[in-house]
C-alpha positions in Angstrom: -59.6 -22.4 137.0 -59.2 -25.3 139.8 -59.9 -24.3 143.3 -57.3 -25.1 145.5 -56.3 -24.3 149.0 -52.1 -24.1 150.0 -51.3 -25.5 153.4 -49.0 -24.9 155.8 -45.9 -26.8 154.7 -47.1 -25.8 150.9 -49.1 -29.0 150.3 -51.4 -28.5 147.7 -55.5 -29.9 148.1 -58.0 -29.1 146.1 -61.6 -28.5 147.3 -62.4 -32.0 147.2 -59.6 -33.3 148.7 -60.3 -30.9 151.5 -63.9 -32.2 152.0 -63.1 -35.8 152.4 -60.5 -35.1 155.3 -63.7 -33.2 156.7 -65.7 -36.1 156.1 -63.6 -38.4 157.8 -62.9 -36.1 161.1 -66.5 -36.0 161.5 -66.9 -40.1 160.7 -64.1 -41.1 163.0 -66.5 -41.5 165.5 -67.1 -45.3 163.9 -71.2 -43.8 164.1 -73.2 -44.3 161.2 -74.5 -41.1 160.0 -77.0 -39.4 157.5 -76.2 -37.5 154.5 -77.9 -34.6 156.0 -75.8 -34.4 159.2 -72.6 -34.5 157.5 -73.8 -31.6 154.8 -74.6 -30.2 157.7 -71.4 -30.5 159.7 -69.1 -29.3 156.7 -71.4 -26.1 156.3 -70.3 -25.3 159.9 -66.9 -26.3 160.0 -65.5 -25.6 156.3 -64.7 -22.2 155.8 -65.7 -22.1 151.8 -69.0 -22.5 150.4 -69.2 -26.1 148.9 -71.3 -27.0 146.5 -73.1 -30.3 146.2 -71.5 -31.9 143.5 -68.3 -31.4 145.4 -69.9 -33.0 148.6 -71.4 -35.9 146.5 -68.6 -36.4 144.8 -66.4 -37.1 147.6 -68.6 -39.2 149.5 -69.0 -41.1 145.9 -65.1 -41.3 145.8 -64.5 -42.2 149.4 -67.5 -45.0 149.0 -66.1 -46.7 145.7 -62.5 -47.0 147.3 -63.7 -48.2 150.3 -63.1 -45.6 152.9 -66.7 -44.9 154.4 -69.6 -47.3 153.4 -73.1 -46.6 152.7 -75.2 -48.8 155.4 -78.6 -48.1 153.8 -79.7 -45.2 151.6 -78.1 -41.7 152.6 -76.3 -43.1 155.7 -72.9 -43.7 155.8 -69.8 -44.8 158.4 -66.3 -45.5 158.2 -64.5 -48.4 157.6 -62.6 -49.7 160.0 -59.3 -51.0 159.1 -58.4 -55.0 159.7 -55.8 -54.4 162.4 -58.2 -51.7 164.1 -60.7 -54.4 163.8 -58.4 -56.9 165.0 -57.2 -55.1 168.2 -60.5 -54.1 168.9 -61.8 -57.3 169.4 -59.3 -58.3 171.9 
């Protein structure tokens, strides 16, 4: 059996779907962060117990498609998008 969660609305996301919205509300800050804090971060703000497969695999995911980055071992940040970038440096 797949754990999901419905949403208000009736959209549909699964567990790790869920986790990598988490992910990213705690990277928006454009910091880069460790591993640790953001384990640490969705055990306080997710209301489910995650396990880590489903934390690593979402990082995993959101790294290979180029959503966060990994700056060095067990530290990531996201990636800021070319027209962010480009009205940002104005």
């Amino acid at each position: 059996m797949q754990n999901v969660r419905i949403e208000l609305g009736g959209n549909i996301m699964s567990k790790t779907t869920e986790t990598k919205s988490y992910i990213m509300k705690y990277l928006s800050d454009n910091k880069i962060h460790e591993v640790s804090d953001i384990k640490k971060y969705l055990r306080d703000n997710y209301d489910k117990e995650l396990s880590e497969g489903v934390i690593a695999g979402a990082i995993k995911t959101m790294t290979v498609s180029g959503v966060i980055e990994c700056t060095e071992r067990g530290r990531y940040r996201q990636v800021k998008k070319k027209e962010e970038a480009k009205t940002n440096s104005l």
